[in-house]
C-alpha positions as CSV (number, residue, x, y, z in Angstrom):
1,X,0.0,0.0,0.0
2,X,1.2,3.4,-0.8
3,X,1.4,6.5,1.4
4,X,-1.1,8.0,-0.6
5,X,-3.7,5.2,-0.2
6,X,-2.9,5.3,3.3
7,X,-3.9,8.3,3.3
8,X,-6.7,7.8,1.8
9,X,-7.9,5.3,3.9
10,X,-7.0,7.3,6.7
11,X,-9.2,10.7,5.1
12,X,-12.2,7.8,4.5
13,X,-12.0,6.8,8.3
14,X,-12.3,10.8,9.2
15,X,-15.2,11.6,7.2
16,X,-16.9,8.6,8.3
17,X,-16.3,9.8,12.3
18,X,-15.5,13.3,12.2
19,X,-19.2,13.9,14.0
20,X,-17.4,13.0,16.4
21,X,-14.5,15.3,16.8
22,X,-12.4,12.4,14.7
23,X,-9.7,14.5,12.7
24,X,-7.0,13.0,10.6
25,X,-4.3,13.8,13.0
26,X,-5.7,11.4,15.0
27,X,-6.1,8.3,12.9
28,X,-2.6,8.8,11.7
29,X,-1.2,8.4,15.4
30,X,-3.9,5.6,15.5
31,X,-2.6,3.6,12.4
32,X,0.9,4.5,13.4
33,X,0.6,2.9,17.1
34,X,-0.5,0.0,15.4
35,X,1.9,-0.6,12.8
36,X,4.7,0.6,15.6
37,X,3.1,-2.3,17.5
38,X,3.7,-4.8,14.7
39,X,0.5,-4.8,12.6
40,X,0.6,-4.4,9.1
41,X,-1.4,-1.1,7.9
42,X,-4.0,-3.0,6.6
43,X,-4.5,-4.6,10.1
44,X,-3.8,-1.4,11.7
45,X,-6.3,0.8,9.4
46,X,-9.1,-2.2,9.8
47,X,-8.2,-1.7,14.1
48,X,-8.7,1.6,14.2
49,X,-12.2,1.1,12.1
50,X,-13.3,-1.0,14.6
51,X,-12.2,0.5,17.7
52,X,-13.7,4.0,16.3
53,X,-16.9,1.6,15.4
54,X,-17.5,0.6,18.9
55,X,-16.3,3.4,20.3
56,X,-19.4,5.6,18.6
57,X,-21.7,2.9,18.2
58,X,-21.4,2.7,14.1
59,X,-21.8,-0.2,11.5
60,X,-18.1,-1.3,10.3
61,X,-18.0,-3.9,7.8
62,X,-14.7,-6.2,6.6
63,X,-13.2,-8.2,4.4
64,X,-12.6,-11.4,4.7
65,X,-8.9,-10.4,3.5
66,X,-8.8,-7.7,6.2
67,X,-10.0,-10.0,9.1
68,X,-7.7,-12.8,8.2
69,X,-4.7,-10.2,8.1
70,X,-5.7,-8.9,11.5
71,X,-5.9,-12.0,12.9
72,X,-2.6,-13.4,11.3
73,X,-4.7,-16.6,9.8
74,X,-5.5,-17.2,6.5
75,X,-8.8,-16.7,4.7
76,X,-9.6,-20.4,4.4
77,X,-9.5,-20.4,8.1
78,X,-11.7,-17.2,8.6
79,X,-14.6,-19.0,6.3
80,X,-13.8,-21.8,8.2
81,X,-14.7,-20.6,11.2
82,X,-17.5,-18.3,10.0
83,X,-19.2,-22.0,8.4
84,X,-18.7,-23.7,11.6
85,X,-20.5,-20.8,13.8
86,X,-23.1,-19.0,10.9
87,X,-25.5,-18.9,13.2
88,X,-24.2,-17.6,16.3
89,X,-22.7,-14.8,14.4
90,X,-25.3,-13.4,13.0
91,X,-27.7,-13.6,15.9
92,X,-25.5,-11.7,17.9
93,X,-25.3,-9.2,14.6
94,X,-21.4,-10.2,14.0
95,X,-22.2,-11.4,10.4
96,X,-23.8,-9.4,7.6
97,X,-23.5,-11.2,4.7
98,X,-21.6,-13.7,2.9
99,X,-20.5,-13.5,-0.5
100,X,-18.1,-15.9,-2.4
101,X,-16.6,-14.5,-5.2
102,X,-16.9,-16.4,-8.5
């Protein structure tokens, strides 16, 4: 990922909280932390989306590739897992939708 998509990312994150007093410096310290911390961007940019998300109350919605990098598994075992327990996550609202690309 480039600086300027991270950027980007980070600018999409803003406008999506800044209601909230969210402004870019603060994502940027945010997605730093994490990468500081060891995450990759993409992890650390998909962290901050759902720390902000809970944080607020908002709707965040992710990949399958962004989940598997945040957790350090691969995607066969993310769909794994979300096969195994379908029903569980969705009741407690943890699963929007499925889609299998073609």
């Amino acid at each position: 990922m480039t600086v300027k998509e991270i950027e980007t990312e980070i600018r999409l994150i803003v406008k999506r909280y800044e209601k909230y007093g969210v402004n870019y410096e603060l994502v940027n310290e945010l997605v730093s932390s994490g990468m500081n911390s060891g995450f990759s961007v993409h992890a650390a940019l998909a962290g901050v989306r759902l720390g902000l998300s809970i944080e607020y109350g908002e709707h965040e919605y992710f990949t399958l590739q962004e989940i598997a990098e945040s957790l350090g598994v691969s995607e066969t075992d993310v769909m794994q897992y979300i096969k195994e327990n379908e029903t569980e996550l969705r009741e407690i609202g943890g699963l929007a939708e499925i889609q299998m690309a073609p």
